[in-house]
C-alpha positions in Angstrom: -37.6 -29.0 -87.5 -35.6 -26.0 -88.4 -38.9 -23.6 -88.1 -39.9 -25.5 -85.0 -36.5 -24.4 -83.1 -37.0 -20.5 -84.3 -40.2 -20.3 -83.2 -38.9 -22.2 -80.1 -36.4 -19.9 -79.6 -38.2 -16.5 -80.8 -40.8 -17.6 -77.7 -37.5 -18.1 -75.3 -36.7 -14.8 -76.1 -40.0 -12.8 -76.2 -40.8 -14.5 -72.6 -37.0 -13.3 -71.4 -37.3 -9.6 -72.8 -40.9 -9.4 -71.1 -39.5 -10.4 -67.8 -36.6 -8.1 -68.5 -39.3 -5.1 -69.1 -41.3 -6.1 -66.3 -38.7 -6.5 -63.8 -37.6 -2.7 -64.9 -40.8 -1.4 -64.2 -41.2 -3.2 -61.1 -37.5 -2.4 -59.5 -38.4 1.9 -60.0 -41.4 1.8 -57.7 -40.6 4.0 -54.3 -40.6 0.0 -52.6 -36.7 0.0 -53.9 -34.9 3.3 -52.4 -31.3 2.1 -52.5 -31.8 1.2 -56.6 -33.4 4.3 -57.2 -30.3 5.9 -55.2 -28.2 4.2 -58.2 -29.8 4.9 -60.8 -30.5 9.2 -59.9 -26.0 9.0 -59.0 -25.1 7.5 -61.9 -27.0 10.1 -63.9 -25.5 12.8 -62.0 -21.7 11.1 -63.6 -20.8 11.5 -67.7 -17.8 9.6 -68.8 -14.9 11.7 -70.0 -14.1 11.9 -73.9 -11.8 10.3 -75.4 -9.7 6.7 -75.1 -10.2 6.5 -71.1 -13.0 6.4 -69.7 -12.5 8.5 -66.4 -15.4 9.6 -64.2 -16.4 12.8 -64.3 -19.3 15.2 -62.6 -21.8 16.0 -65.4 -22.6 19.6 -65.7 -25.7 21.7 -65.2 -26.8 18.9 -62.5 -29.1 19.5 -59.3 -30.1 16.4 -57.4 -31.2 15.5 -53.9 -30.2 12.2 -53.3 -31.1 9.6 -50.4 -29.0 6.6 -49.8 -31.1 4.3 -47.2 -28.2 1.8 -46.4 -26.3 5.0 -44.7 -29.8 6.8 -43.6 -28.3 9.8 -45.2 -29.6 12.4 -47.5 -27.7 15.4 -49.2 -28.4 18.3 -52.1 -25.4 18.3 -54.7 -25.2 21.1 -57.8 -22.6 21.6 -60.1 -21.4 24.3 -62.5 -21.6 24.2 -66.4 -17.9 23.1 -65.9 -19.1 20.0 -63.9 -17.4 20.9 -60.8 -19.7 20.8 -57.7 -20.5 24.5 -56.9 -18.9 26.2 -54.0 -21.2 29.1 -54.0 -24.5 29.8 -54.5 -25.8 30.6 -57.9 -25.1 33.6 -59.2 -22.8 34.3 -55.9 -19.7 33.6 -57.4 -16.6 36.4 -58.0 -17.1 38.5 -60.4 -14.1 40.0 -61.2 -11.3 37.7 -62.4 -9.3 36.8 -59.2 -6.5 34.1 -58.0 -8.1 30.5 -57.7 -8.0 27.9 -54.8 -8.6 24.4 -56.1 -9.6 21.7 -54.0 -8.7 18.8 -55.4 -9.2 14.3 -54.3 -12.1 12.3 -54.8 -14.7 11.6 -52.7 -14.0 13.4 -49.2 -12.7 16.5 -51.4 -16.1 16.4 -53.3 -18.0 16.2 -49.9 -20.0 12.8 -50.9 -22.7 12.0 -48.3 -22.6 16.0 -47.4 -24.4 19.0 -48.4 -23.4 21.9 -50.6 -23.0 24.1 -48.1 -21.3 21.4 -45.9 -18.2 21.0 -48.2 -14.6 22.2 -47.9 -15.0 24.6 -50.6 -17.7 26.0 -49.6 -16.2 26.8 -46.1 -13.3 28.3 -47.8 -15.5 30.0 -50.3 -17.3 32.0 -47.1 -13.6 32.3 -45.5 -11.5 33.5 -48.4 -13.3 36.3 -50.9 -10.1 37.3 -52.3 -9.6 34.0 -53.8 -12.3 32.2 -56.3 -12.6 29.0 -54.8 -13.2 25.2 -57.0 -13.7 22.0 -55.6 -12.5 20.1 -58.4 -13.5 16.6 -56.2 -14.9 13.7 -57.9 -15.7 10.6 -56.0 -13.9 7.1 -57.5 -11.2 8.6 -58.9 -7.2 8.1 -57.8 -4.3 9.4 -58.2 -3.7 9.2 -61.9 -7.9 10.3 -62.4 -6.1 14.0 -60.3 -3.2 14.2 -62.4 -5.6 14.0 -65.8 -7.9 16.7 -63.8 -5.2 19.1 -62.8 -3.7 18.7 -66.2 -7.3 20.0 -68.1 -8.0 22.6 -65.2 -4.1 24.0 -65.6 -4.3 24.1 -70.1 -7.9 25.8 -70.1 -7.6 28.0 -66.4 -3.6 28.2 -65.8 -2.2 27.8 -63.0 -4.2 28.3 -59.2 -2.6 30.3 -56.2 -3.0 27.2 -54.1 -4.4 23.5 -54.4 -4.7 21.4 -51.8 -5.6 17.4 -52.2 -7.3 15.6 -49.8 -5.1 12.8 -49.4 -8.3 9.4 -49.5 -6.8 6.1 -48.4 -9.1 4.2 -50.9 -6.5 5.5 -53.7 -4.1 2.8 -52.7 -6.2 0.2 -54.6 -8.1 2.8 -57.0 -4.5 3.1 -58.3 -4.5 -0.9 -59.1 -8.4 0.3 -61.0 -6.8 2.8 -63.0 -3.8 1.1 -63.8 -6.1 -2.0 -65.6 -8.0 0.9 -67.4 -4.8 2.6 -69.0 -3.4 -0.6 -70.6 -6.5 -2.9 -71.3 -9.0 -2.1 -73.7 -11.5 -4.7 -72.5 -11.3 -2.8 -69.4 -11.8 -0.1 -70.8 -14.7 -1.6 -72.5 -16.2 -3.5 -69.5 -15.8 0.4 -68.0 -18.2 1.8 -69.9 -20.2 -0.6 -70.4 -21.0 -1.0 -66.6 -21.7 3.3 -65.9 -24.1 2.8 -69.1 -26.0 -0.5 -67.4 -25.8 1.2 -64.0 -27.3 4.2 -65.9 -30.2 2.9 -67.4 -30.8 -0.1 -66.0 -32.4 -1.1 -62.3 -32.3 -4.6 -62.7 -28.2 -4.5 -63.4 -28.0 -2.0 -60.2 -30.0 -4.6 -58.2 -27.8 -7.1 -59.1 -25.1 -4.5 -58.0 -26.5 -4.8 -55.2 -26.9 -8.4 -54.1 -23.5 -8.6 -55.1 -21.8 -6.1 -53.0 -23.9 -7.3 -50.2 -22.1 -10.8 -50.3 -18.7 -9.4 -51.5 -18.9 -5.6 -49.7 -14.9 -5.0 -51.4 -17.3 -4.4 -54.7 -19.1 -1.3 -53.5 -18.3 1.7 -55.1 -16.8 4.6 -52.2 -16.1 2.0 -49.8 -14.0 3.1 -46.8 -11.3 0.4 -45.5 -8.3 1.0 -43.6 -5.1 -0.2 -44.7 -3.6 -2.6 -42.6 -0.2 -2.5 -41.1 3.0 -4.5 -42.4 6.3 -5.3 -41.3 7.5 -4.4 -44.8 6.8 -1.2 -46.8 3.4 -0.2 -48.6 4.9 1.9 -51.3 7.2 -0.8 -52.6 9.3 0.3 -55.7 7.0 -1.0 -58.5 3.4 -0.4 -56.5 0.8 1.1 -59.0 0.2 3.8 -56.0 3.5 4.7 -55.8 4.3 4.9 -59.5 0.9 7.0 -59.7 2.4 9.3 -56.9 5.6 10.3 -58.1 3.9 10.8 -61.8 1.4 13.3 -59.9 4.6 14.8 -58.1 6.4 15.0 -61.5 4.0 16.9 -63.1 3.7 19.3 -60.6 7.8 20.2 -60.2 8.0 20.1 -64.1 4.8 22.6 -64.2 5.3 24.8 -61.0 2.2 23.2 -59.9 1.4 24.8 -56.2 0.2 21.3 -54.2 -0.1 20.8 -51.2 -1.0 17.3 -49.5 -3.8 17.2 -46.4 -3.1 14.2 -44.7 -6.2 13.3 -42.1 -7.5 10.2 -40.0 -9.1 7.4 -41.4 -11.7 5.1 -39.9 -11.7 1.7 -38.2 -14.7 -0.2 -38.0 -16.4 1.5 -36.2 -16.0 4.9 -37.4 -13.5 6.2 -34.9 -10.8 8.1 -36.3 -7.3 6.1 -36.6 -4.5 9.0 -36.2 -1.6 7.0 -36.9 -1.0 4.7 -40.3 2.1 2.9 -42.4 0.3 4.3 -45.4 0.3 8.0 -44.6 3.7 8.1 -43.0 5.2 6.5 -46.2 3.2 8.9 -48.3 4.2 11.8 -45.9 7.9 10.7 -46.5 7.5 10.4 -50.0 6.0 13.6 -50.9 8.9 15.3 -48.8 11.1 13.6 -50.6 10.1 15.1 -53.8 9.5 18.4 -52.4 5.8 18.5 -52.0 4.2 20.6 -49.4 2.5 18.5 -46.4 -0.1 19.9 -44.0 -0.8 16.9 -41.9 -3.9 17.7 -39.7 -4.0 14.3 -37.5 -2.5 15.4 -34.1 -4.9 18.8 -34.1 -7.9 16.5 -35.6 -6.6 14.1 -32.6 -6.7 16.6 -30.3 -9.9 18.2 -30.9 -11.3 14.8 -30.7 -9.7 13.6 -27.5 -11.4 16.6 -25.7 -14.9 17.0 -27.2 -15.3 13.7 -28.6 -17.2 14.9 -31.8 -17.5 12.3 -33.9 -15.2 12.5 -37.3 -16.7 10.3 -39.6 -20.5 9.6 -40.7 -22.0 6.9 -38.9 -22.7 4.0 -41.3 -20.2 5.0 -43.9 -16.8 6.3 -42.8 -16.9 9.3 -45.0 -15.8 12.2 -43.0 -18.9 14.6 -41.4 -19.4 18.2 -41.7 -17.5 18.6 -38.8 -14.6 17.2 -40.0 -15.1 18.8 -43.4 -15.4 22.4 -41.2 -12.0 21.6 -39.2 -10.3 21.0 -42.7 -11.7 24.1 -44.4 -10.2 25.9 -40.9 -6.7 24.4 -41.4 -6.3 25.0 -44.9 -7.8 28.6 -44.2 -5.1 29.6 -42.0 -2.1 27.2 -44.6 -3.1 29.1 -47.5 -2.7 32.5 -46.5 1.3 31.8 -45.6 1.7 31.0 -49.4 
């Protein structure tokens, strides 16, 4: 009886693993874009070392991705330090000069943009005096910045100027990376996701079906904040804790921030000039005596009389054009500091 049940179960299994195998095979054909869209992004992440898990740009990478659900295609390179390049190849300073970091997650980073599309790249072509990073990485918040600017400040030393490009998803990404900092089986369940999502189409397909019934799943999702009669930022919110331990660091450290406040999408797509989130946010990093450059009445303007669309159809990401205004703005900010 005993053998009868191992063999049983040795057959369950072999049966299950084939499927598994074949199903793998199957799901990388050309047929499935949007898993093979997975699969080539997660490869272009590495996982920081250490006890946390944060999400990094892998170095050395060069990949021309497609993502069919947003019809949208886009080049993105990065450096030996993982940081996605600003110049081209071989272009950059040579000489050791002041440094301008560009700092957030996704919009910073240019996601769903091309190289020569991003931020830093504008300001790379604007400003030659100044060697330009984009020190962007998409999905992380605020307390994923404060570890980056604390590595980039110990190895590089302090920048001339940084500017963050404020994202409203880092009201909940702050909830994310609260659960990573105190739980290990988050931390766990972390890693072991990016290395399933790595390696594995059949776990990105499930991804997939998932987020399609439950879209608050899918990874650089764009949602506005809604109003509230009472205040956001509440005493004990993870976002706001995160935020004056970012704003901490940089009075204690002499860090030179600066805050870029811009529009965020509605639903569909059009830019949203006025929010309870950024107004708290405004308010708080005055309070603590962070710099704000708050581009929504000139994005507002400019829009109001071209009507050039802000945002990415689709997605909600901003455009080129938005990412060429910001490059403008900060162009013109960082040459009064």
């Amino acid at each position: 009886m005993i053998l009868r049940n191992f063999r049983t179960s040795l057959k369950f299994l072999l049966i299950l693993f084939a499927l598994i195998g074949v199903s793998e095979i199957f799901l990388r054909l050309p047929l499935f874009p949007a898993i093979s869209f997975r699969l080539e992004d997660k490869r272009l992440h590495c996982l920081s070392k250490g006890r946390i898990p944060w999400i990094r740009l892998c170095p050395n990478s060069d990949k021309n991705l497609y993502l069919p659900q947003k019809e949208r295609g886009y080049r993105i390179r990065t450096n030996e330090y993982g940081e996605r390049i600003s110049y081209e190849p071989g272009k950059e300073p040579k000489l050791p000069q002041r440094e301008l970091w560009i700092v957030g997650d996704s919009v910073a980073m240019g996601y769903l943009v091309q190289d020569e599309e991003t931020i830093s790249w504008r300001l790379a072509e604007r400003k030659p005096n100044l060697r330009v990073r984009n020190l962007g990485v998409d999905s992380v918040g605020t307390l994923g910045i404060l570890n980056i600017l604390r590595e980039n400040t110990s190895t590089f030393g302090l920048p001339k100027s940084s500017y963050w490009i404020y994202h409203i998803s880092d009201l909940e990404d702050s909830f994310r990376e609260e659960r990573m900092l105190h739980s290990g089986k988050n931390r766990f369940s972390i890693r072991l996701s990016y290395y399933l999502s790595k390696y594995s189409a059949l776990f990105d397909a499930l991804k997939i079906l998932s987020e399609n019934f439950k879209p608050e799943l899918a990874e650089n999702r764009i949602e506005s904040v809604p109003e509230s009669l009472s205040p956001i930022l509440t005493a004990n919110h993870p976002h706001r804790t995160a935020l004056l331990s970012l704003f901490s660091f940089c009075k204690e450290n002499g860090f030179p921030l600066v805050l870029v406040l811009v529009p965020e999408p509605n639903l569909e797509y059009l830019p949203v000039f006025r929010s309870q989130l950024l107004e708290e946010l405004k308010s708080l990093a005055g309070q603590n005596g962070i710099p704000v450059l708050d581009l929504r009445d000139g994005l507002s303007s400019f829009w109001k009389s071209t009507s050039t669309p802000l945002f990415l159809p689709r997605d909600g990401h901003p455009n080129p054009t938005m990412h060429a205004r910001i490059a403008e703005a900060i162009e013109q900010d960082v040459s009064k500091r």
